[in-house]
VONU-342835 format. One record per residue (C-alpha): x, y, z; residue in three letters. Coordinates in steps of 0.2 Angstrom, whole numbers, plus 5000, padded with zeros to 4 digits. Example, Ala and Ser with C-alpha at 12.3 -4.5 7.8 and 13.67 -1.06 7.14 Angstrom:
% VONU-342835
506249785039ALA
506849955036SER
***
This chain:
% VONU-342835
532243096007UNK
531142936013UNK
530442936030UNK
532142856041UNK
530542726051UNK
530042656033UNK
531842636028UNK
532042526045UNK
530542446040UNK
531042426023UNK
532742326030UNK
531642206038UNK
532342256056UNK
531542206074UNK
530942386077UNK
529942476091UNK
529042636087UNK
528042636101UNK
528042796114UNK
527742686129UNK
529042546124UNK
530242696120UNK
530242776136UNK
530942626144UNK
532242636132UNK
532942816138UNK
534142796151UNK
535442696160UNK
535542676181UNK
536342826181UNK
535442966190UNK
535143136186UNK
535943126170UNK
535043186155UNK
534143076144UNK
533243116126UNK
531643036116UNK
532142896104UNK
531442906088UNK
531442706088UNK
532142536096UNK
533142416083UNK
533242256093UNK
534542156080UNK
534841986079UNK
536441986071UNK
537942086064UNK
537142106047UNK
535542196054UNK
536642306067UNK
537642356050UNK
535842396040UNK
535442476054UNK
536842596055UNK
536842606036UNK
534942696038UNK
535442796052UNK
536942866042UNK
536042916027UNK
534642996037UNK
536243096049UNK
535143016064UNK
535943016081UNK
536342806086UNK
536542766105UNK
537042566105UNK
536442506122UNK
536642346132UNK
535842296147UNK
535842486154UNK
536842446171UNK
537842576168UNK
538042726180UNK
538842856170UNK
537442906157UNK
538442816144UNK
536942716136UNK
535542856138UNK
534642916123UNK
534843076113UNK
533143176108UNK
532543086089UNK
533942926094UNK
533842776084UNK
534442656100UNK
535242486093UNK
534842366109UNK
535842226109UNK
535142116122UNK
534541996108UNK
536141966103UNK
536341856116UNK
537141676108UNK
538741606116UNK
539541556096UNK
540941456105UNK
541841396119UNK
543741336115UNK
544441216131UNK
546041196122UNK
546441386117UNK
545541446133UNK
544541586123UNK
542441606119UNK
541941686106UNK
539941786111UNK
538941886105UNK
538742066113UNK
537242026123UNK
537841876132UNK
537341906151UNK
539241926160UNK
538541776173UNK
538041656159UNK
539741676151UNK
540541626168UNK
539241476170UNK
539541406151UNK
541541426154UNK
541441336169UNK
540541166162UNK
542641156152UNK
543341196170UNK
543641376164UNK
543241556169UNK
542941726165UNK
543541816177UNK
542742006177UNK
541341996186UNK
540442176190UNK
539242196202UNK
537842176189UNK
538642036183UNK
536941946181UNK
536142056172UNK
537542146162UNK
537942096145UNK
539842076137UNK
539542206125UNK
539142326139UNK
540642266148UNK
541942286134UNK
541242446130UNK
541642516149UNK
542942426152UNK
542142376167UNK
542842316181UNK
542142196197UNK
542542136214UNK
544142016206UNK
544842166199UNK
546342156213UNK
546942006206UNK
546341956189UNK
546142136182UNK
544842246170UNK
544042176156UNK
545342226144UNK
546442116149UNK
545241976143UNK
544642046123UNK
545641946113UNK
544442016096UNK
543142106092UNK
541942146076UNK
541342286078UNK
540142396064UNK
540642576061UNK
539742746059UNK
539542706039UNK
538842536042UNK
540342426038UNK
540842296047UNK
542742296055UNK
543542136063UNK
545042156074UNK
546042066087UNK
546341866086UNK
546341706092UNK
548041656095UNK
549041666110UNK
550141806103UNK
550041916089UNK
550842116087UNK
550142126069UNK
549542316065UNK
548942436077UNK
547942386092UNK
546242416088UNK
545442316097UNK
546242376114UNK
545442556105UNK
543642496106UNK
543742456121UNK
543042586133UNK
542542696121UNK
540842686124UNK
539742656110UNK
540842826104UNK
541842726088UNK
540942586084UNK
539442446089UNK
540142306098UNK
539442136092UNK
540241986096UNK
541841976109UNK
543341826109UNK
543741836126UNK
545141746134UNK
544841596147UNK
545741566163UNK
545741376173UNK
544441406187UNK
545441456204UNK
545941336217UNK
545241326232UNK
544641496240UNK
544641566258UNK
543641696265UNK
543841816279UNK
542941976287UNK
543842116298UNK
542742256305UNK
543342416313UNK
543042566324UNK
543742686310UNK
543542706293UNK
545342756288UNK
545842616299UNK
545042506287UNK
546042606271UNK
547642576284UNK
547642386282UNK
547242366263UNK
548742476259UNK
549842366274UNK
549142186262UNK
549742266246UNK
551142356253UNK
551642156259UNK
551642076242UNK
550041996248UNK
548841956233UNK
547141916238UNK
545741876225UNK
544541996234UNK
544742146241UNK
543142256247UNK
542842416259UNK
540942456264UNK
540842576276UNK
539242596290UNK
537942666279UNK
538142526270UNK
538142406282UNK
536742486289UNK
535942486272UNK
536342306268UNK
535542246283UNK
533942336283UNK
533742246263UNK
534242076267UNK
534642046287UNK
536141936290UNK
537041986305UNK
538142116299UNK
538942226311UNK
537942386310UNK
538942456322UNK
540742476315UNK
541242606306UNK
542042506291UNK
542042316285UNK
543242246273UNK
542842066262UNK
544341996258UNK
544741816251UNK
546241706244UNK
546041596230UNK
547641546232UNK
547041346233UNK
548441276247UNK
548941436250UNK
547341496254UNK
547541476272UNK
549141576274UNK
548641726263UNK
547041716276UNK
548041716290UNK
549341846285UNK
547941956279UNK
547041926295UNK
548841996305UNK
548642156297UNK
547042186299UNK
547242176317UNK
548842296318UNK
547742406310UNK
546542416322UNK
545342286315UNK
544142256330UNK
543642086326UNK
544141966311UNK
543041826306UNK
543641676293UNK
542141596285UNK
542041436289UNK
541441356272UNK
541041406254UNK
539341406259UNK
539741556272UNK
540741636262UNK
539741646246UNK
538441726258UNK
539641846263UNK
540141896245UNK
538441906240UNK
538042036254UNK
539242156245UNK
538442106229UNK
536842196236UNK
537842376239UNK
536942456225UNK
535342416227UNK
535242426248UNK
535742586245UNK
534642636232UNK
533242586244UNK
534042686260UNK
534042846248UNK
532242816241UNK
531742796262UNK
533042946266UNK
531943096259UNK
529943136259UNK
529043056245UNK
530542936242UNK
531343066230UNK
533042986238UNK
534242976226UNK
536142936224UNK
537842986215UNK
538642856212UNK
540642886210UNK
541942806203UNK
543842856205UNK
545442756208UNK
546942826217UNK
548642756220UNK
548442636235UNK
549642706244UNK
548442866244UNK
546942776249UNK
546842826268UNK
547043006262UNK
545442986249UNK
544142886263UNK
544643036277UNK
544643176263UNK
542743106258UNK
542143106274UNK
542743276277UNK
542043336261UNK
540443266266UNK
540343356280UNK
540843516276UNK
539443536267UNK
537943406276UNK
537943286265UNK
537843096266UNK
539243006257UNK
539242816259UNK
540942726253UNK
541042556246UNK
542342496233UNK
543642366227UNK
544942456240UNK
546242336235UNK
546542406218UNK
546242606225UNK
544442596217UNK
543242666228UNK
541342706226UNK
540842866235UNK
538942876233UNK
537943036236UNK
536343046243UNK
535243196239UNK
533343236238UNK
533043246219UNK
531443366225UNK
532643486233UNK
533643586220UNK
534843656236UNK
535043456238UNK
535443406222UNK
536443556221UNK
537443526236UNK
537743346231UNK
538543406214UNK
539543516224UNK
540343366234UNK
540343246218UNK
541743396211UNK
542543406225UNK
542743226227UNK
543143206208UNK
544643366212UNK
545243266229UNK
545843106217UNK
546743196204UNK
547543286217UNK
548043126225UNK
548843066206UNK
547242946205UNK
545842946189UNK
544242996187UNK
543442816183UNK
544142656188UNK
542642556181UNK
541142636176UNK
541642746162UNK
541542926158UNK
539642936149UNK
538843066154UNK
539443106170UNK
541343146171UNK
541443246153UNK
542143396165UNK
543443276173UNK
544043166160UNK
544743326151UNK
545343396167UNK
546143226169UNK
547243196150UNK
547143386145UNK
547043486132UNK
548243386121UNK
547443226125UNK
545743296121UNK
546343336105UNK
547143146102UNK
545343096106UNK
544143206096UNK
545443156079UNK
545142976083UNK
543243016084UNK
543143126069UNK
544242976060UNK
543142846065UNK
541242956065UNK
541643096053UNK
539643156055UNK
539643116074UNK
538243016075UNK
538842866085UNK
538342926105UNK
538643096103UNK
539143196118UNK
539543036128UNK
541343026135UNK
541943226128UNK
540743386124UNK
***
């Protein structure tokens, strides 16, 4: 059989055979998840060279890992050893915008933030928005289903594929969904490639549904003396129908952290802070205030409405630097800046949510170990990160320790083992803890139906 590099080459495909260029291609922001060696980079253009592509990959049984952006934080876009990686970055032309249906049609490397900029010159919007949203690419963001700081109101991007093409594990090219405002026609496959990861099929351009831009927004900020207190008034504002466009908990290692990055007078001192906003244009002001009541039966110590856009875009933009203020703190935390963190993602009922933040911190303690909390609390989503020195094996260990429990504690609680970030590497264990074994056995038919040789992402999402 031919050398699989010469029949790339012979295709005519962007490639990278490079060992230096390939390393950067071997992982994802995930940490301590394994990564493997490519064997090359295709950098497509177009559908037709994603298909030829896979078509190579296929008849050589090679390994393909499709990656975006590589924000993720769950291992899903990391390399497996003799990989060809499919990098769609290039793949980054915004076909269409349609005022009058409300839909775009992009390719999957459109960057999440240019979407929302283009939509916005028709008086349109896209409304996921992850934290990464200015790097991360649509592709990458249909196949995690990821989520964002709107989630609360505007929901998961799900709820915004309206069709996709997608190229399967023998190289032909499958289009699915629509562009109308209804349609039940056949089996929903188009809600089935979504979040699955890179596992089915390679994502290559996405019609995504518009929304008009939100009225005018309001912003306010409540700080308190106790965490739980802070898990108290989110549950009392959904328990009162409220619902706010913005709804964010960052407890005091991350205010800490977030102010060493970028100073701008956070209150290091209080134990929690929650972000929370209406977009509810002449509403706005009475959502606030309502919001702002039970924040202060809570306990809240103090509550600040932003006076301005201007003051309030700062405000959201000081949450948007959760990752990477905390990714410094950890790098500072630990001798020769072998910092790093574990970065969860589960979702519980909101009604349980005071019992996950004071089970966390209790896990955390129990066994000396930092967790820092953030997360979209409104819709039960919370991001526990765990820092551990990644030269000390009892650290790392330990830290692995608190992740499971962590991960136990919100299925106990009737929550999920990812709200946002996807399974990947990370959460094989819990996702079959979490469906069971029948589920896992749904899963791996639709897997060997779609992959019959198992080469798109292998063991991403289940072993």
């Amino acid at each position: 059989m031919a050398d699989p590099i010469e029949d790339l080459r012979a295709a005519a495909l962007p490639l990278l055979t490079d060992p230096d260029l390939l390393r950067t291609y071997r992982r994802d922001e995930a940490d301590l998840c394994d990564a493997g060696a490519p064997l090359a980079v295709v950098r497509p253009r177009s559908t037709a060279e994603v298909a030829a592509a896979v078509r190579v990959a296929a008849r050589h049984r090679l390994p393909v890992v499709p990656q975006g952006a590589r924000t993720g934080l769950a291992g899903g876009a990391n390399a497996v050893d003799g990989a060809l990686v499919v990098s769609l970055t290039a793949m980054n032309g915004i076909v269409e915008i349609d005022p009058g249906e409300r839909l775009a049609v992009v390719q999957a490397g459109v960057v999440n933030a240019e979407l929302r900029r283009a939509a916005a010159g028709h008086g349109l919007t896209y409304p996921p928005d992850p934290g990464s949203w200015e790097s991360s690419t649509i592709g990458g963001n249909v196949a995690t289903n990821a989520g964002g700081m709107c989630c609360v109101k505007y929901g998961v991007t799900a709820e915004y594929v309206l069709g996709l093409v997608v190229v399967l594990a023998d190289g032909s090219v499958l289009h699915c969904g629509r562009r109308t405002a209804k349609g039940v026609a056949g089996y929903d496959l188009t809600r089935l490639f979504v979040g699955s990861e890179g596992t089915l099929g390679i994502i290559t351009e996405v019609t995504v549904r518009l929304r008009p831009q939100a009225g005018a927004s309001r912003t306010l900020v409540a700080v308190f003396p106790a965490l739980a207190a802070a898990g108290a008034a989110v549950s009392a504002i959904t328990a009162a129908g409220l619902t706010p466009s913005l709804l964010e908990l960052l407890d005091r290692t991350f205010l800490r952290a977030i102010e060493a990055y970028r100073p701008m007078g956070l209150d290091t001192d209080a134990a929690a802070m929650l972000l929370a906003a209406s977009d509810n244009g002449p509403g706005a002001d009475g959502d606030v205030e309502a919001m702002a009541a039970h924040c202060r039966a809570a306990g809240a110590a103090e509550v600040y409405v932003a006076g301005d856009a201007v003051e309030a875009e700062a405000l959201l933009a000081a949450r948007r630097l959760a990752h990477p203020a905390l990714e410094r703190l950890a790098a500072q935390a630990f001798p020769g800046g072998n910092g790093v963190t574990i970065i969860d993602d589960l979702a519980v009922p909101r009604a349980r949510l005071v019992e996950l933040i004071e089970g966390i911190a209790a896990i955390g303690s129990a066994h000396g170990v930092l967790v820092a909390v953030v997360g979209h609390a409104g819709d039960g989503n919370l991001h526990p990160n765990i820092l551990v020195d990644r030269a000390d094996p009892s650290s790392v260990e330990r830290g692995r320790v608190v992740f499971d429990e962590i991960m136990r504690l919100g299925l106990a609680l009737g929550g999920t083992c990812t709200g946002e970030h996807g399974v990947g590497l990370l959460k094989r264990d819990w996702l079959a803890a979490e469906i069971g074994p029948v589920g896992m056995r749904v899963h791996r038919a639709v897997k060997a139906a779609l992959d019959p040789a198992g080469i798109l992402n292998p063991g991403k999402v289940f072993y």
